[in-house]
C-alpha positions as CSV (number, residue, x, y, z in Angstrom):
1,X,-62.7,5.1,116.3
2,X,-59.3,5.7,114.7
3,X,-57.8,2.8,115.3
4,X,-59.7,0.6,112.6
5,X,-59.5,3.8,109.8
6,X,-55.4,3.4,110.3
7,X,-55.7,-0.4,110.3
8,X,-57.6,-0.4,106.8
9,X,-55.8,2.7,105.2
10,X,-52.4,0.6,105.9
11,X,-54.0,-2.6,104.7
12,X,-54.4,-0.5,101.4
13,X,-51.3,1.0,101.4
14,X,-49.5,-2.1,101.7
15,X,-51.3,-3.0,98.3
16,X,-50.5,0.0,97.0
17,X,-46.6,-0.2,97.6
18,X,-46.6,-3.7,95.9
19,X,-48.2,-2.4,92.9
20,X,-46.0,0.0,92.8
21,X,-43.0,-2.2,93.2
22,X,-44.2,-4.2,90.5
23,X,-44.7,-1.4,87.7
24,X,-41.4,0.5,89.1
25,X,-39.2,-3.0,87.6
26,X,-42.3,-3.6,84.7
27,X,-43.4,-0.3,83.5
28,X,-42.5,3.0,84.7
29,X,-38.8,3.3,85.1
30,X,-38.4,6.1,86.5
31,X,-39.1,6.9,89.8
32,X,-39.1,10.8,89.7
33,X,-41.6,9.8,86.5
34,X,-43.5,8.0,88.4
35,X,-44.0,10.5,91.6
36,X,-44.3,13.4,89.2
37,X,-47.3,11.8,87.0
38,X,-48.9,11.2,91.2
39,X,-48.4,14.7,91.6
40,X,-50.1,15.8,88.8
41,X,-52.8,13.8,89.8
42,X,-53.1,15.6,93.0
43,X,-55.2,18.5,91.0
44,X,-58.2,16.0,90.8
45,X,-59.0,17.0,94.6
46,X,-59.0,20.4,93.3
47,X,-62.6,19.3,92.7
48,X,-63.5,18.6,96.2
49,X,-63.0,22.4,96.9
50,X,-66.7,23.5,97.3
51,X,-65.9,21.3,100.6
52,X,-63.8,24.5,101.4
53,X,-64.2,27.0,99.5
54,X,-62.6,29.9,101.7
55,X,-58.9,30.4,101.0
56,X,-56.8,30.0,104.3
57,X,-54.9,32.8,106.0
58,X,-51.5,33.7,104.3
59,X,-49.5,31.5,106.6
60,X,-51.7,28.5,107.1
61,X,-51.5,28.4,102.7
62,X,-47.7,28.3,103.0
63,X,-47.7,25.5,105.2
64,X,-50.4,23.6,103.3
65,X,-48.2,24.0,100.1
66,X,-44.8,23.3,101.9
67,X,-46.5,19.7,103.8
68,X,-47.8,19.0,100.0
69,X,-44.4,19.5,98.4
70,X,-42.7,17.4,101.3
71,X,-44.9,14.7,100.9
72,X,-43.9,14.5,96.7
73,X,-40.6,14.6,97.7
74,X,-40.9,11.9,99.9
75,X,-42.7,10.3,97.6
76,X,-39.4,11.2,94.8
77,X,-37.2,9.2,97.4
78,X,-39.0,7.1,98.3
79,X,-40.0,5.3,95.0
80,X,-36.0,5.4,94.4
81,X,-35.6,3.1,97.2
82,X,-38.1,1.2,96.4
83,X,-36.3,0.5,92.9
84,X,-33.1,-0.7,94.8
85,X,-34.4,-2.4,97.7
86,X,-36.7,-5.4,98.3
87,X,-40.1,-3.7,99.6
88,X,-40.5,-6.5,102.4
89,X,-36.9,-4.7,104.3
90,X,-37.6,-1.1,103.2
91,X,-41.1,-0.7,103.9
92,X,-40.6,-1.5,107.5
93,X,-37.2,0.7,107.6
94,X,-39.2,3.6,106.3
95,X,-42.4,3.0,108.4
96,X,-40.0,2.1,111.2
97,X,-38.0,5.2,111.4
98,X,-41.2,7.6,110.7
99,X,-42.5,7.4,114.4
100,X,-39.1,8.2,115.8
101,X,-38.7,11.1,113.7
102,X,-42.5,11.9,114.2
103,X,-41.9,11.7,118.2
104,X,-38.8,13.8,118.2
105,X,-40.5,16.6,115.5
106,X,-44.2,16.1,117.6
107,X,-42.6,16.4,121.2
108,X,-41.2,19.9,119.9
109,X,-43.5,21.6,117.3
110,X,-46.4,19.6,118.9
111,X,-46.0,19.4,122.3
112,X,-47.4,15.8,122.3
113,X,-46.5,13.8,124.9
114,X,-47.1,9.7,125.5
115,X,-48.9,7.6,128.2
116,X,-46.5,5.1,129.6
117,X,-48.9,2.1,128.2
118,X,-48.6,4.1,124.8
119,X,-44.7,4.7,125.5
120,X,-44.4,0.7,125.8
121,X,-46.9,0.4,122.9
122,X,-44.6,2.8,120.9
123,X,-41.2,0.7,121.9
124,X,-42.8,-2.5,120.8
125,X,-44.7,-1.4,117.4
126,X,-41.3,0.5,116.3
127,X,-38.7,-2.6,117.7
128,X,-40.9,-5.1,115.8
129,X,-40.5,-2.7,112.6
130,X,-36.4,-2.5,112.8
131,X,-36.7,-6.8,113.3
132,X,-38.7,-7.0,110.6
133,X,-36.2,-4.8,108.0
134,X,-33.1,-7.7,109.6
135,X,-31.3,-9.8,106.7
136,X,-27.4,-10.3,107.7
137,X,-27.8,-13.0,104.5
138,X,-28.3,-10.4,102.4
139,X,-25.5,-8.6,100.3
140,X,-24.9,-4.6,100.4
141,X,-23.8,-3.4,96.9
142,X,-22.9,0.2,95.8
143,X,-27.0,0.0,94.3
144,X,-28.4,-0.8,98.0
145,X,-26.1,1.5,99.6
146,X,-27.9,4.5,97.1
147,X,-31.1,2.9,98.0
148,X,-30.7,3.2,101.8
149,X,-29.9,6.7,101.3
150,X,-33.0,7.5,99.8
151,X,-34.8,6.3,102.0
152,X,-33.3,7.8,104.9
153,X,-34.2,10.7,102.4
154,X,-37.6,10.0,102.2
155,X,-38.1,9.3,106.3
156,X,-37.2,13.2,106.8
157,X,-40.1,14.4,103.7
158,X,-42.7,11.7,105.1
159,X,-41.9,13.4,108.8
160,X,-42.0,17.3,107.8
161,X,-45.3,16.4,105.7
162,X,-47.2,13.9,108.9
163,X,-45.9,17.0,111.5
164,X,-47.1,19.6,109.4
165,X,-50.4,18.3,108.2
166,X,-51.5,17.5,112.4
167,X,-50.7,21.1,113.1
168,X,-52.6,21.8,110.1
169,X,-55.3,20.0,111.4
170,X,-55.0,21.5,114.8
171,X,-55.6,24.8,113.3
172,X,-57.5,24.3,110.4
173,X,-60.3,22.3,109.3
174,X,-60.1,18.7,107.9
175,X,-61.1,19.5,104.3
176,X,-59.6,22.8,104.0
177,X,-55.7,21.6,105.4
178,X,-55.9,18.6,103.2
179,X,-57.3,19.9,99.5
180,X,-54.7,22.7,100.4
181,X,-51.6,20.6,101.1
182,X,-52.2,19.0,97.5
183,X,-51.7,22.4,96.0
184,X,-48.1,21.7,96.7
185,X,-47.5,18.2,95.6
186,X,-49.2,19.3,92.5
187,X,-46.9,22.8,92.1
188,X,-43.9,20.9,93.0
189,X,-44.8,18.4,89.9
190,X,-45.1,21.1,88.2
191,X,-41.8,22.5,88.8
192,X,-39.8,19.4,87.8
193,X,-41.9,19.6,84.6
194,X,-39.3,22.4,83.9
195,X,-37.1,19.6,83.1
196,X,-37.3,19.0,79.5
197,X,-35.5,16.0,79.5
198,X,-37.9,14.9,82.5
199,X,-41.2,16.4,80.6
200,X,-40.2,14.4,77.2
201,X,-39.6,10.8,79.4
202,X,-42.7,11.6,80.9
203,X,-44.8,12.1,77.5
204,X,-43.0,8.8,75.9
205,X,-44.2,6.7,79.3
206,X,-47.7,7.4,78.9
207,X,-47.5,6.8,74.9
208,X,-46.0,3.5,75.1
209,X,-48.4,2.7,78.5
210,X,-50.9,-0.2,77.6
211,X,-54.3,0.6,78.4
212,X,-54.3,-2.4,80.6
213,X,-51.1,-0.8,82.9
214,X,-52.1,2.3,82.7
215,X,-55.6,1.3,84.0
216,X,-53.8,-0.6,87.2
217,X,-51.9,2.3,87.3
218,X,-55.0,5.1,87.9
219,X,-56.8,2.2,89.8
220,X,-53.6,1.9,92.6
221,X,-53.4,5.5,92.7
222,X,-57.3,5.5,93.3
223,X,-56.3,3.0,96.2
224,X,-53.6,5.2,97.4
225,X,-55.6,8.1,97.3
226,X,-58.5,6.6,99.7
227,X,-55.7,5.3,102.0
228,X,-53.9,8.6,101.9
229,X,-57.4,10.3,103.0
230,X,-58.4,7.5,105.9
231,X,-54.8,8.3,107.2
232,X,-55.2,12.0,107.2
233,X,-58.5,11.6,109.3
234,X,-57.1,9.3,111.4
235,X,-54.5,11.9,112.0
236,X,-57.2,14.3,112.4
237,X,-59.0,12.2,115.2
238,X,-55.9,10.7,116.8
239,X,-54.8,12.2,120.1
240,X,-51.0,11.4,119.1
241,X,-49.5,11.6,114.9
242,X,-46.8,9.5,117.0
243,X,-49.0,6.4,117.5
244,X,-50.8,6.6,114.0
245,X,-47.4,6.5,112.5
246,X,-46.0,3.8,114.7
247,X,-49.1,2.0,113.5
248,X,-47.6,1.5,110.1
249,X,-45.9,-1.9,111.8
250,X,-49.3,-3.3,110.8
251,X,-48.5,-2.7,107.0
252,X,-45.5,-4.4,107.1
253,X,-47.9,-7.4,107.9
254,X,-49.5,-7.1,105.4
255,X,-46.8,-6.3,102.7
256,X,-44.9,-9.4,104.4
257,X,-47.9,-11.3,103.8
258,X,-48.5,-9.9,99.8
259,X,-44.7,-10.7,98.9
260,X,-45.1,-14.0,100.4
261,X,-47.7,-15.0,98.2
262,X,-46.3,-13.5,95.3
263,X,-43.0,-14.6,95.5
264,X,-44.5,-18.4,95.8
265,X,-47.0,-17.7,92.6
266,X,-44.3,-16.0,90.9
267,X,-40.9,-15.5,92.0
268,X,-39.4,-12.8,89.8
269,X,-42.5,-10.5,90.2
270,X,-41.0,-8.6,92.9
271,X,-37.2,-10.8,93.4
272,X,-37.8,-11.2,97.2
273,X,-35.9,-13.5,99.1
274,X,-37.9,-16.3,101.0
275,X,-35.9,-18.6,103.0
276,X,-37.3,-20.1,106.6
277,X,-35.1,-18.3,108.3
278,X,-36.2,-14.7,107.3
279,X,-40.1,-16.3,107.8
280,X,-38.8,-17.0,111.1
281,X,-37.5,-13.6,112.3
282,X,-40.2,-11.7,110.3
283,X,-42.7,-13.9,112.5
284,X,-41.3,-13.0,116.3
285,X,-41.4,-9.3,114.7
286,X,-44.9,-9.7,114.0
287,X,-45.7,-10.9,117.5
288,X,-43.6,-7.9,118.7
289,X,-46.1,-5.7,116.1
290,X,-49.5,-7.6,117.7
291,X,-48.3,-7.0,121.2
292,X,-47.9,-3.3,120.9
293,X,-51.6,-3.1,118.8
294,X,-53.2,-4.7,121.6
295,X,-51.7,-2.6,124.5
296,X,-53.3,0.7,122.0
């Protein structure tokens, strides 16, 4: 039953990301603007509280908060990448290097261990990720170099939040763990609002927003959020936060797929570099990706 909810949460996300790729070169700047504003956001599912109205136990609260502020700080790093790099290489770096952090965090705080037909499963879906992110043609600048950082950056945040929200969920119930945990994205937004210089970029971006971006905008993050909460259950259900991570090879399908089209329709919407060559090796990484989805 989980298999399909990760399938079509990372089908979203990988619209999602492109969006966002788009309006981080188009319309918001910024990438700490642009995380902050989703944090903020995050108090909407304030309203799903009835769902849980109890308040957890002093420690379970602190580690709702703390997965909630790692995930906007991943999110913070994440979107600076994004800004640097093409989102066809870091995508699958990021969602590449998540299950091998996950395993190592998992095996320890968790205790989760793997089947050797999820093992293999693991090797292939994670290997076909690191082929995928492959371009010797392309050129490292003093920009990329900043860009890789970050989103080594943002692998350790996406890791401490994924870790911490299945022990959450081991321990808590599904509603409760997860309208918790956006206490802290939203806290930690509200934190770097302390930043005037931050607070007064932030007010001039959503003045000068046309309604017609800033509609995309609250649409994609409406996308995100549904994708966000189809992964969380998935996590929930899943017997391994390993394997649903190591499942985000199938995003970079679908991302490969979106910049494909995009860069044929219009080549400067998101500057990625299509040659048959990079087809070629992001093709044998799929089949890599397929084999691993079909031994799971």
């Amino acid at each position: 039953m989980w298999l399909p909810i990760v399938v079509v949460a990372h089908l979203l996300n990988a619209s999602v990301f492109i969006v966002d790729k788009v309006m981080l070169g188009k319309t918001i700047k910024n990438p700490t603007v642009y995380a902050v504003i989703i944090g903020l956001l995050s108090a909407v599912v304030m309203l799903l509280l009835p769902l849980a109205p109890s308040i957890p136990s002093p420690m379970l609260l602190l580690e709702d908060i703390a997965s909630g502020a790692a995930l906007i700080l991943a999110l913070i790093t994440f979107f600076g990448a994004l800004k640097r790099l093409e989102a066809s290489r870091l995508i699958p770096f990021v969602g590449a290097m998540i299950p091998l952090t996950t395993f190592i965090a998992s095996f320890h705080v968790l205790g989760e261990r793997l089947s050797l037909q999820e093992g293999i499963a693991f090797i292939l879906l994670v290997g076909g990720g690191v082929f995928i992110t492959l371009d010797p043609q392309h050129p490292n600048t003093k920009n990329t170099l900043k860009g890789w950082i970050l989103a080594v950056a943002s692998v350790i945040f996406f890791t401490a939040s994924f870790v911490s929200m299945k022990h959450l969920f081991n321990n808590q119930a599904f509603w409760s763990a997860f309208i918790w945990s956006r206490l802290g994205s939203f806290l930690v937004a509200v934190i770097l609002l302390g930043s005037g210089v931050l607070r007064r970029e932030i007010v001039a971006t959503i003045h000068r927003l046309p309604f017609k971006q800033a509609a995309a905008f609250l649409g994609n993050q409406a996308l995100g959020a549904a994708a966000f909460i189809l992964l969380n259950i998935a996590i929930k259900l899943a017997p391994s936060v390993t394997i649903v991570n190591a499942l985000q090879s199938v995003q970079y399908v679908f991302v490969l797929l979106f910049a494909i089209i995009a860069s044929l329709k219009r080549p400067t919407l998101l500057k990625e570099r299509i040659t048959p060559l990079i087809i070629t090796e992001k093709v044998l990484a799929i089949i890599l990706i397929a084999e691993g989805l079909y031994l799971l």
